[in-house]
C-alpha positions as CSV (number, residue, x, y, z in Angstrom):
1,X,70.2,-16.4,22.0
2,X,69.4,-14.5,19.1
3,X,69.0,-10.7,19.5
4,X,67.0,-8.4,17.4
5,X,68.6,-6.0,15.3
6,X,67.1,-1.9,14.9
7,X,66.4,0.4,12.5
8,X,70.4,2.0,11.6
9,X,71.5,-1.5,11.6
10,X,73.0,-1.6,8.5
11,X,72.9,-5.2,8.1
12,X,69.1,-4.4,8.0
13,X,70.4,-3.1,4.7
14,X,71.9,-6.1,3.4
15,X,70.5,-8.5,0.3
16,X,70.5,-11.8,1.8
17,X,72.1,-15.0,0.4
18,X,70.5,-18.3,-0.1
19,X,70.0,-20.9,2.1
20,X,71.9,-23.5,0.8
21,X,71.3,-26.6,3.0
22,X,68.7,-26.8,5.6
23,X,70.4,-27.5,8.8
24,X,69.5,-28.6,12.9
25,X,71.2,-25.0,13.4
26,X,68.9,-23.6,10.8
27,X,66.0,-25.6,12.4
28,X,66.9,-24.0,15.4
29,X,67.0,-21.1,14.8
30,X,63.8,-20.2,13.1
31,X,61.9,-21.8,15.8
32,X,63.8,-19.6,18.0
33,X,62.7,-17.0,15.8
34,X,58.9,-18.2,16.0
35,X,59.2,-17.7,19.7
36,X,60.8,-14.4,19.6
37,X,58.0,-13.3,17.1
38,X,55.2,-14.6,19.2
39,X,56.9,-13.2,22.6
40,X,56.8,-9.6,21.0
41,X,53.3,-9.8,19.2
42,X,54.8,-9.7,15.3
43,X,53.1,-11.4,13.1
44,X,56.7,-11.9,10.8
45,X,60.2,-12.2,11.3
46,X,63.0,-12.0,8.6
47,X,66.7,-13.4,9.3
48,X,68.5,-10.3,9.1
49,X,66.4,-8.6,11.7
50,X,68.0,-11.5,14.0
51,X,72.0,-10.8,12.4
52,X,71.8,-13.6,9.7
53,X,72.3,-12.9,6.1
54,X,70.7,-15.7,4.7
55,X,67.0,-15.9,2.8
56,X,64.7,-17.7,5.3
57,X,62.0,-15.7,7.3
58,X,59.1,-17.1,9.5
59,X,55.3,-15.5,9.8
60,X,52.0,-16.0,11.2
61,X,48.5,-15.8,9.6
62,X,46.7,-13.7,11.8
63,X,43.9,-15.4,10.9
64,X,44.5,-18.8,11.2
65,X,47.3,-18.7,13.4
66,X,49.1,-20.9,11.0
67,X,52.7,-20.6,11.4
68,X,54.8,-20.3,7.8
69,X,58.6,-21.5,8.0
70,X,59.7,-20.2,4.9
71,X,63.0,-20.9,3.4
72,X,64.4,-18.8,0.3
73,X,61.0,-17.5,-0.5
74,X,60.7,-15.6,-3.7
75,X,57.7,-13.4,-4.6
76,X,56.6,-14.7,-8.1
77,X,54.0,-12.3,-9.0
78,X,52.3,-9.3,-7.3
79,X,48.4,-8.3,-8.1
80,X,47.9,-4.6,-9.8
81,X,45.3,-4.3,-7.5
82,X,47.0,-2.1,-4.2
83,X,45.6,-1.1,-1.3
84,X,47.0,1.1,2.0
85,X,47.5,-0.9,5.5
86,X,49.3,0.4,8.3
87,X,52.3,-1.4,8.9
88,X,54.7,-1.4,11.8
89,X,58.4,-3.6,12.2
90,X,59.6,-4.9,15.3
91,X,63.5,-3.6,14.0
92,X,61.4,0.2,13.8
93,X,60.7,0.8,17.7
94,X,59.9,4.1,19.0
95,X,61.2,5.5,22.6
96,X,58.4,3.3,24.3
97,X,60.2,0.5,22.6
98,X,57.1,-0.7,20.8
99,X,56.9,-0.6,16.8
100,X,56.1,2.7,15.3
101,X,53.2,2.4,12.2
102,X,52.6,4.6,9.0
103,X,50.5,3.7,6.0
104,X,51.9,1.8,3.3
105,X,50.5,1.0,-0.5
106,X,51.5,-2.8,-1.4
107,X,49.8,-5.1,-4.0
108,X,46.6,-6.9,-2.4
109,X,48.0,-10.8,-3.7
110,X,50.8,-12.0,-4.5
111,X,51.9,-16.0,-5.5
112,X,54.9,-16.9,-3.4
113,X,56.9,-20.1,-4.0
114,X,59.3,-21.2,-0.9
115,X,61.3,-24.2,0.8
116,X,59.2,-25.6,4.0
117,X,61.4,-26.8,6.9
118,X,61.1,-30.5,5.8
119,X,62.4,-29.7,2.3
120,X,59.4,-29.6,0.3
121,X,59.0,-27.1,-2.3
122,X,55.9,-25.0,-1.6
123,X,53.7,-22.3,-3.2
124,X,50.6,-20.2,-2.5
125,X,48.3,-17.4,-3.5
126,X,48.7,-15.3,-1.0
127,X,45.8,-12.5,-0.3
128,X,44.9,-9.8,2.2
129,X,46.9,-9.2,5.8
130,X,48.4,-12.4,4.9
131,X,50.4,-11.1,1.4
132,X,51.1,-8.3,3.2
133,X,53.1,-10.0,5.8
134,X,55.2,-12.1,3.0
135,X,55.5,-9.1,1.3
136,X,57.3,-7.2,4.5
137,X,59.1,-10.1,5.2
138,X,60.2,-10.7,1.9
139,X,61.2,-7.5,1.5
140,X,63.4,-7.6,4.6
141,X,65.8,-10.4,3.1
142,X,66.6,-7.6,-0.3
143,X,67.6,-5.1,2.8
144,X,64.3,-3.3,2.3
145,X,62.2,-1.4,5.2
146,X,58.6,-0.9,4.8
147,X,59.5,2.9,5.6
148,X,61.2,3.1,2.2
149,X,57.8,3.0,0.9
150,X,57.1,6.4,2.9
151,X,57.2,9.8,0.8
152,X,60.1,11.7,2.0
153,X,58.1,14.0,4.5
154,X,56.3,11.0,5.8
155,X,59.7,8.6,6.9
156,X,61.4,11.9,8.5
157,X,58.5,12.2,10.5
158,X,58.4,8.6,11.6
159,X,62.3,8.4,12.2
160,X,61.9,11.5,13.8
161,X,59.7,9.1,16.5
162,X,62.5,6.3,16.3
163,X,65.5,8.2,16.9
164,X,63.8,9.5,20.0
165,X,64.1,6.0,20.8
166,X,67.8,6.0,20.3
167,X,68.9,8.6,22.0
C-alpha cells in the first residue's frame, strides 16, 4: 500500500533516478498510483510523493479524462509565452487536510517526450491545464515544489497554512 508523502518530507527534495526497466512491480504501482490520484481528486501524481526515487509519474487530462502513464519524462522545450494558474499538491495539505492553492507563473506549452507503460517511446505538445500538470509533475521528479515558484512573502504565508496542518 503506497502512502503519500507531505510537504517537509525531504525525499520530496530528492532528484529522481531513471527508470531503468519497466517492471510488473513498476506496473503496479503506477496503477496504484492512478487510483490514489483519482481517490483524492489530483489530477497528477509524481513517484516521490509515494516514497520512490525513480522518474515515472502518472496524470490526468482534465479534459479528456485521458490517463498519461509516463515513464522518465523529460520536458524538451517550454513556450515564452507564461501565464498565472492556481496550483495546489496533494504532498501541500493544509489543517483540513485538503491541498492549499497559490498562484503560479509557468510557460503555457511545452513538448514532452516520455516512455508509455508498454515501452513505446512517446511525445506530445502539451498546452493549457494539461502542460501545466506535466510541468508540476515533472517538476516533482528534480525535487521541486510548485511553492518554490512563490516570492518569499507569498510561500511563508502558504506554509504558514500547512504547518497548521502539522501541528
Amino acid at each position: 500500500m503506497l502512502q503519500m508523502k507531505l510537504c517537509g518530507d525531504l525525499i520530496l527534495r530528492e532528484k529522481c533516478v531513471p527508470v531503468a526497466n519497466i517492471t510488473p512491480e513498476l506496473l503496479n504501482t503506477m496503477n496504484e498510483m492512478v487510483k490514489m490520484m483519482e481517490s483524492q481528486n489530483g489530477v497528477g501524481l509524481a513517484a516521490p510523493q509515494v516514497g520512490i526515487t525513480q522518474r515515472f509519474l502518472v496524470m490526468m487530462n482534465p479534459d479528456t479524462n485521458e490517463i498519461y502513464r509516463m515513464i522518465n519524462p523529460r520536458v524538451l522545450s517550454k513556450s515564452e509565452d507564461t501565464c498565472l494558474m492556481e496550483e495546489g499538491c496533494l504532498s501541500v495539505l493544509g489543517a483540513d487536510g485538503l491541498p492549499v492553492y497559490a498562484h503560479v507563473r509557468r510557460p503555457k506549452s511545452v513538448v514532452v517526450e516520455w516512455t508509455d507503460e508498454n515501452g513505446d517511446k512517446k511525445s506530445a505538445e502539451m498546452a493549457g491545464t494539461i502542460a501545466r500538470i506535466v510541468q508540476h509533475e515533472t517538476d516533482h521528479l528534480d525535487g521541486v515544489l510548485f511553492i518554490d515558484y512563490l516570492s518569499g512573502v507569498k510561500r511563508e504565508m502558504l506554509m504558514r497554512k500547512v504547518n497548521r496542518g502539522h501541528k
